[in-house]
TIRO-2110 file (N, C-alpha, C; in Angstrom, 1 decimal):
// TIRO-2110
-30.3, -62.3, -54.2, N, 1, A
-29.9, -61.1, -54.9, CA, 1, A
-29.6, -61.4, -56.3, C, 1, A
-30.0, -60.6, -57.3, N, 2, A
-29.8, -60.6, -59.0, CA, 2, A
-28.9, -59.9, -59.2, C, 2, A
-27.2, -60.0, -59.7, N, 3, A
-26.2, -59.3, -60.1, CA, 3, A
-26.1, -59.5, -61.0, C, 3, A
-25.6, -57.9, -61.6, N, 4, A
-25.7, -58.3, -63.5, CA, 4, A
-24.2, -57.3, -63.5, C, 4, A
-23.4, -57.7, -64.0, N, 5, A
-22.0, -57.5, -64.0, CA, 5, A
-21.7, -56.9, -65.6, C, 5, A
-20.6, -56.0, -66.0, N, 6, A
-20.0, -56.8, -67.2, CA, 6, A
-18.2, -56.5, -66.5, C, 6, A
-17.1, -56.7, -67.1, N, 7, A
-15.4, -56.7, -67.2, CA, 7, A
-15.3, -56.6, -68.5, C, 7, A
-14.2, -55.8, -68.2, N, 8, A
-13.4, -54.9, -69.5, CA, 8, A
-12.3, -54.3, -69.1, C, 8, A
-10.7, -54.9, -69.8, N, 9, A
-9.7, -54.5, -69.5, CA, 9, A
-8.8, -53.9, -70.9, C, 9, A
-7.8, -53.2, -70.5, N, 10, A
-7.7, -52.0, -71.3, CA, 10, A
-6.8, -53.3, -72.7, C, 10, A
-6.3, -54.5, -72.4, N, 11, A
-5.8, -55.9, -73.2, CA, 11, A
-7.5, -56.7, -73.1, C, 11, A
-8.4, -56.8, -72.6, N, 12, A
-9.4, -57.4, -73.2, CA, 12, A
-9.3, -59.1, -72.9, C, 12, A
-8.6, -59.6, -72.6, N, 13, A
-7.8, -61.0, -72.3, CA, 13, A
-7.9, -61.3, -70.5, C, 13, A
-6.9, -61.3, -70.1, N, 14, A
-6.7, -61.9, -68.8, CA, 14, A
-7.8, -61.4, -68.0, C, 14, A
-7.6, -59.9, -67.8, N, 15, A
-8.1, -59.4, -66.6, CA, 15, A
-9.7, -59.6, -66.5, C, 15, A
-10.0, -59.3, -67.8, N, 16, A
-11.5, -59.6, -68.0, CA, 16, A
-12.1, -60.5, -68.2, C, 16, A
-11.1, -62.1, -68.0, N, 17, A
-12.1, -62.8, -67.2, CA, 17, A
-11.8, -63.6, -66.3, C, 17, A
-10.3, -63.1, -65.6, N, 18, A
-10.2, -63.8, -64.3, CA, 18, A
-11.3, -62.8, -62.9, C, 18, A
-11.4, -61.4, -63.6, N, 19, A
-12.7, -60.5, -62.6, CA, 19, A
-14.1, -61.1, -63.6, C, 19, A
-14.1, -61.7, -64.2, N, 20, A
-15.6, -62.6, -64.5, CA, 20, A
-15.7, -63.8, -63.4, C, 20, A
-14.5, -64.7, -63.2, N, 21, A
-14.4, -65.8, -62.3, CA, 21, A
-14.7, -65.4, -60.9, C, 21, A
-14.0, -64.5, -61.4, N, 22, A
-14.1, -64.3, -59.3, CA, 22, A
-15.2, -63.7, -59.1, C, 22, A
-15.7, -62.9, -59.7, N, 23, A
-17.1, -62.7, -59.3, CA, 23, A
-18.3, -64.0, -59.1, C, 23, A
-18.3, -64.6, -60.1, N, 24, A
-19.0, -65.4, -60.4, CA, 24, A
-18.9, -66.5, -58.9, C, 24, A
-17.7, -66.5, -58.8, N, 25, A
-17.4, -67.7, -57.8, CA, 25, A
-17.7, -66.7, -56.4, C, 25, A
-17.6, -65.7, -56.3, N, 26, A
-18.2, -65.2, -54.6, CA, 26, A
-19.7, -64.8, -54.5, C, 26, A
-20.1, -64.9, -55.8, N, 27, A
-21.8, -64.7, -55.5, CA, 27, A
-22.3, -65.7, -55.6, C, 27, A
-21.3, -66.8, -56.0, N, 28, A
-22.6, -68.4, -56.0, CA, 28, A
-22.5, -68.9, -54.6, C, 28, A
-21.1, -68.4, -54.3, N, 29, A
-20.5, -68.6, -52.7, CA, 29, A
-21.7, -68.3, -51.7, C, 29, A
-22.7, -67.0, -51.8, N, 30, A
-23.3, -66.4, -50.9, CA, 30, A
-24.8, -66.5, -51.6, C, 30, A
-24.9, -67.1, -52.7, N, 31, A
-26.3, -67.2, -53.8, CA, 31, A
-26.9, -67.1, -53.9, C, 31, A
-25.9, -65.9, -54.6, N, 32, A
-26.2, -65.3, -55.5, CA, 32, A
-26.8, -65.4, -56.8, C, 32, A
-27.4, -64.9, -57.6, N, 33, A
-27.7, -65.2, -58.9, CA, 33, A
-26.6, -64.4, -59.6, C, 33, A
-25.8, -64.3, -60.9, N, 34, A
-24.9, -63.5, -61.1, CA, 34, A
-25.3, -64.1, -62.8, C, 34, A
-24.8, -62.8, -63.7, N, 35, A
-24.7, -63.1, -65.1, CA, 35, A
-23.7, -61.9, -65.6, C, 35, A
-22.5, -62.7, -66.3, N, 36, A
-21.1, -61.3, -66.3, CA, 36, A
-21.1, -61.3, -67.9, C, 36, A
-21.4, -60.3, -68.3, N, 37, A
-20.9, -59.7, -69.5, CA, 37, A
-19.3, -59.1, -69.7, C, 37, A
-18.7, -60.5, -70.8, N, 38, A
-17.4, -59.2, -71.0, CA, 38, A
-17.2, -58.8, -72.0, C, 38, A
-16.1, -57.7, -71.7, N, 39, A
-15.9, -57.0, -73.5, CA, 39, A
-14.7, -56.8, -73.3, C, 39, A
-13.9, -57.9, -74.5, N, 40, A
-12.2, -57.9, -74.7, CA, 40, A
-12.0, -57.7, -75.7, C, 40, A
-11.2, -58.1, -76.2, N, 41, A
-10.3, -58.0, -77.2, CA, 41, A
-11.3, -59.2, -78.8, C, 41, A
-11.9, -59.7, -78.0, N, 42, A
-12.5, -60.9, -78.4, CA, 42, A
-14.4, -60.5, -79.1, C, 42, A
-13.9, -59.1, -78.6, N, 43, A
-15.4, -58.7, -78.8, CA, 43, A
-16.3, -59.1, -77.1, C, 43, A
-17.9, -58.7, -77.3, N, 44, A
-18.7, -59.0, -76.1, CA, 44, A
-19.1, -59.7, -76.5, C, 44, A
-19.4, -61.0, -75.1, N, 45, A
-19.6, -61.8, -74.6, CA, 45, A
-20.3, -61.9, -74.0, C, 45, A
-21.7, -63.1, -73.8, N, 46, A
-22.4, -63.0, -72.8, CA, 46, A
-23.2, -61.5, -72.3, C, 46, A
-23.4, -61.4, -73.0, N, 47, A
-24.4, -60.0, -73.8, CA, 47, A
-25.7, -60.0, -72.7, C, 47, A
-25.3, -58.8, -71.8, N, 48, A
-26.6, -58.8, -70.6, CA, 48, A
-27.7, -57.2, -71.5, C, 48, A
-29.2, -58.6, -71.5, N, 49, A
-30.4, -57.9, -72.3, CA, 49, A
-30.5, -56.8, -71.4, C, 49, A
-31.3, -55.6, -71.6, N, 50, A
-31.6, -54.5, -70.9, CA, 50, A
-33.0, -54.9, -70.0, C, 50, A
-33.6, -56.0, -70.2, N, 51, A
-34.8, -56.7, -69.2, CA, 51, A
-33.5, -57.5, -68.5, C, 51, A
-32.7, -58.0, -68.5, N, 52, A
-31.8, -58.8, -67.3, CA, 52, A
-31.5, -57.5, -66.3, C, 52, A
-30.8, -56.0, -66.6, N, 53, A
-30.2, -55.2, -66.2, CA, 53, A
-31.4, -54.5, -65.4, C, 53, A
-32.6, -54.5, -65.9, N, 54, A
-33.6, -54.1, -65.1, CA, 54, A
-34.2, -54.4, -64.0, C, 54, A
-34.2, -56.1, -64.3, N, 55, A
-34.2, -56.8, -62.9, CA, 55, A
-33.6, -57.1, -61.8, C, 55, A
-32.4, -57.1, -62.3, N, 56, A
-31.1, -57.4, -61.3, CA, 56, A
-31.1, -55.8, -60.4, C, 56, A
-31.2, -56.6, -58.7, N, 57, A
-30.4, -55.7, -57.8, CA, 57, A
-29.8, -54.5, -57.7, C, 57, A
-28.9, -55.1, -58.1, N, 58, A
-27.0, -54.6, -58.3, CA, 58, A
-26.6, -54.4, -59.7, C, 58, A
-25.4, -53.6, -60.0, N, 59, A
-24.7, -53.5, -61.1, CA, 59, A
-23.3, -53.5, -60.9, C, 59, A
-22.8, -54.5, -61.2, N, 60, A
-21.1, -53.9, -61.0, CA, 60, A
-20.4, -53.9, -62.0, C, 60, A
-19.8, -52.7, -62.5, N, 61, A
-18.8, -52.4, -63.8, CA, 61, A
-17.8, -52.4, -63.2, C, 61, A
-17.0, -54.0, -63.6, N, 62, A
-15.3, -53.9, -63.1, CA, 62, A
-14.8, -53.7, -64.4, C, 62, A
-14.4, -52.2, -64.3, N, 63, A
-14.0, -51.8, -66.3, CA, 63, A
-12.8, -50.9, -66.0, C, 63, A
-11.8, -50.7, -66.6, N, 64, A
-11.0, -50.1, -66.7, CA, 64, A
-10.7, -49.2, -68.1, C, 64, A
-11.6, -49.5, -68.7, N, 65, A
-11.8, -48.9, -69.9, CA, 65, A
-13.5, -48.6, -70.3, C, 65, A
-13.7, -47.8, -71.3, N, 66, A
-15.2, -47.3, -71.8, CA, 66, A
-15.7, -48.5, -72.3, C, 66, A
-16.8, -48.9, -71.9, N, 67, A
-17.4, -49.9, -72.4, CA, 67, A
-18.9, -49.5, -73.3, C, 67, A
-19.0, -50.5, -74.3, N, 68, A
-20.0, -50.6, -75.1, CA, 68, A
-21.2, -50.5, -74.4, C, 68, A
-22.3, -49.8, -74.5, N, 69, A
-23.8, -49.7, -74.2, CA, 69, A
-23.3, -49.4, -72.7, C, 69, A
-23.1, -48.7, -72.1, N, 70, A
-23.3, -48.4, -70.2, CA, 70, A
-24.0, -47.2, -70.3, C, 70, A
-25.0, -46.8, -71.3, N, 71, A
-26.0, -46.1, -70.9, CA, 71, A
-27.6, -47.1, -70.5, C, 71, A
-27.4, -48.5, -70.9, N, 72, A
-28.1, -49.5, -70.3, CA, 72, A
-28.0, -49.1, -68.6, C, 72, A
-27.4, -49.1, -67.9, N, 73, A
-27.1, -48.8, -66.7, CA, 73, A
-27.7, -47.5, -65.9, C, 73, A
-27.8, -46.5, -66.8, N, 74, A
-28.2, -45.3, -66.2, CA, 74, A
-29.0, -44.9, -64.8, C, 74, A
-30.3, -46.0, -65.0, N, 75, A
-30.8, -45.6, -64.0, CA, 75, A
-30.9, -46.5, -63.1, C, 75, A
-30.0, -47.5, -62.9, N, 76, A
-29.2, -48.5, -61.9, CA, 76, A
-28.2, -47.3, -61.3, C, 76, A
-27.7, -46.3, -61.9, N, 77, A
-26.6, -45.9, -61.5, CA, 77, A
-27.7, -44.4, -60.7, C, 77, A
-28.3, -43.9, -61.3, N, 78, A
-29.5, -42.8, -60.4, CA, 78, A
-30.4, -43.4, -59.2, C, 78, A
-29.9, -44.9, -59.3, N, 79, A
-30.4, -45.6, -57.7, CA, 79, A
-29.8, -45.8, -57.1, C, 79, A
-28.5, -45.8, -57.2, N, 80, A
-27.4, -45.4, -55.8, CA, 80, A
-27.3, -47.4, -56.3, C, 80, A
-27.2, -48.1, -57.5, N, 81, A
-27.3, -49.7, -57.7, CA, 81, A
-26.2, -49.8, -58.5, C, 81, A
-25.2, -48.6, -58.6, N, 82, A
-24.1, -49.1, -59.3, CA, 82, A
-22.9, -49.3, -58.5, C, 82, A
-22.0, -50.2, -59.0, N, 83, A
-20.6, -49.8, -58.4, CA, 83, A
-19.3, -50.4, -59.3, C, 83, A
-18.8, -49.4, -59.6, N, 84, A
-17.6, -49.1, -60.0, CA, 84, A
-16.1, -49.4, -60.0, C, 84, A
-15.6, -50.3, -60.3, N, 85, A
-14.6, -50.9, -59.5, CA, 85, A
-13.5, -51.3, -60.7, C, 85, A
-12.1, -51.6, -60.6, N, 86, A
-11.4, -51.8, -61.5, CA, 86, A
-11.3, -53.1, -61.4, C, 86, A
-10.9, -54.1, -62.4, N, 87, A
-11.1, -55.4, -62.6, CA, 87, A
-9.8, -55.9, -61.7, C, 87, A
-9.0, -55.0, -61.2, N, 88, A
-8.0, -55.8, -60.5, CA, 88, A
-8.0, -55.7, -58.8, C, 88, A
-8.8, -54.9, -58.4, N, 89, A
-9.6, -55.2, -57.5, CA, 89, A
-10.8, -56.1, -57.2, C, 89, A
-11.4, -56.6, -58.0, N, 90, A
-12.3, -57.6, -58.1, CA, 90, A
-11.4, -59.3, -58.0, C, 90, A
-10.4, -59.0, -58.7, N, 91, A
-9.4, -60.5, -58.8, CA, 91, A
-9.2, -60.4, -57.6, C, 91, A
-8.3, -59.0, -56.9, N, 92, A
-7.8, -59.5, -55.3, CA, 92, A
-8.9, -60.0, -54.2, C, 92, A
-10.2, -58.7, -54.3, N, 93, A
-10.9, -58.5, -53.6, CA, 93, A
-12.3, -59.0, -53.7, C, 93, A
-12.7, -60.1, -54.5, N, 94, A
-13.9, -60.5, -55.0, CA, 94, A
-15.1, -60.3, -53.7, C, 94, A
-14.6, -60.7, -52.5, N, 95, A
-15.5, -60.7, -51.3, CA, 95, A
-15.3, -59.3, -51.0, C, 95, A
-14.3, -58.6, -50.8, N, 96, A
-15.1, -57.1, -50.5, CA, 96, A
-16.1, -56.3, -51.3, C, 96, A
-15.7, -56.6, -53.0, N, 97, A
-16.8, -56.1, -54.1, CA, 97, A
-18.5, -56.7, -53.6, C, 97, A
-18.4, -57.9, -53.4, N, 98, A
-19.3, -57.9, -53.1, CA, 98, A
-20.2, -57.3, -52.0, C, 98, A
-19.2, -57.4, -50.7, N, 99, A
-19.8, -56.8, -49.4, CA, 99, A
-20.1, -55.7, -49.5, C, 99, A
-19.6, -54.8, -50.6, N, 100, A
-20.0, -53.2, -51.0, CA, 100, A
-21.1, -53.3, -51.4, C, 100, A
-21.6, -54.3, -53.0, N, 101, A
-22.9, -54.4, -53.0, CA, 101, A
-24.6, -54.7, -52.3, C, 101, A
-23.8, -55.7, -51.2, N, 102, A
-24.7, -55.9, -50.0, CA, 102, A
-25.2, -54.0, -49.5, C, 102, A
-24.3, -53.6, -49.1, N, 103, A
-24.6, -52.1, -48.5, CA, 103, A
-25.7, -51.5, -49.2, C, 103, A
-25.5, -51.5, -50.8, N, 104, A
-26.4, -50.8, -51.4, CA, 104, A
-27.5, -51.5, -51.5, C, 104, A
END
């Protein structure tokens, strides 16, 4: 499976990329292919092309805030291929976010 991620927290710092790690680390766990975009305080990061987002599976926005370009996503999200999740669920829960994406 191709996961194309980005994290974004409302500080831009911690949250967004200890929910980069954990993702990263429960999809290689199950391997996954995974590539996480984030957008902090620091600016974006690891900048996922709109041919990566097309190919990939899955989408997971662990964002707690509006993020830059998520109309890239649109028609990931009109395929029932998005999922929505806050970054601090992703830190606790890295293996359930995932198991949700398996569903879809």
């Amino acid at each position: 499976m191709k996961i194309v991620a980005v994290t974004a927290c409302p500080t831009g710092v911690a949250h967004t990329y200890m929910a980069q790690e954990a993702l990263e680390k429960e999809a290689k766990k199950r391997g996954y292919e995974i590539k996480v975009e984030t957008q902090g305080s620091m600016g974006s990061e690891n900048d996922l092309s709109q041919e990566e987002v097309d190919k990939a599976d899955v989408v997971i926005l662990a964002i707690a805030i509006g993020i830059d370009g998520e109309e890239r996503f649109e028609e990931k999200e009109s395929d029932n291929k998005l999922l929505k999740v806050d970054p601090s669920e992703v830190i606790k829960h890295p293996e359930k976010v995932i198991d949700n994406i398996e569903k879809k």
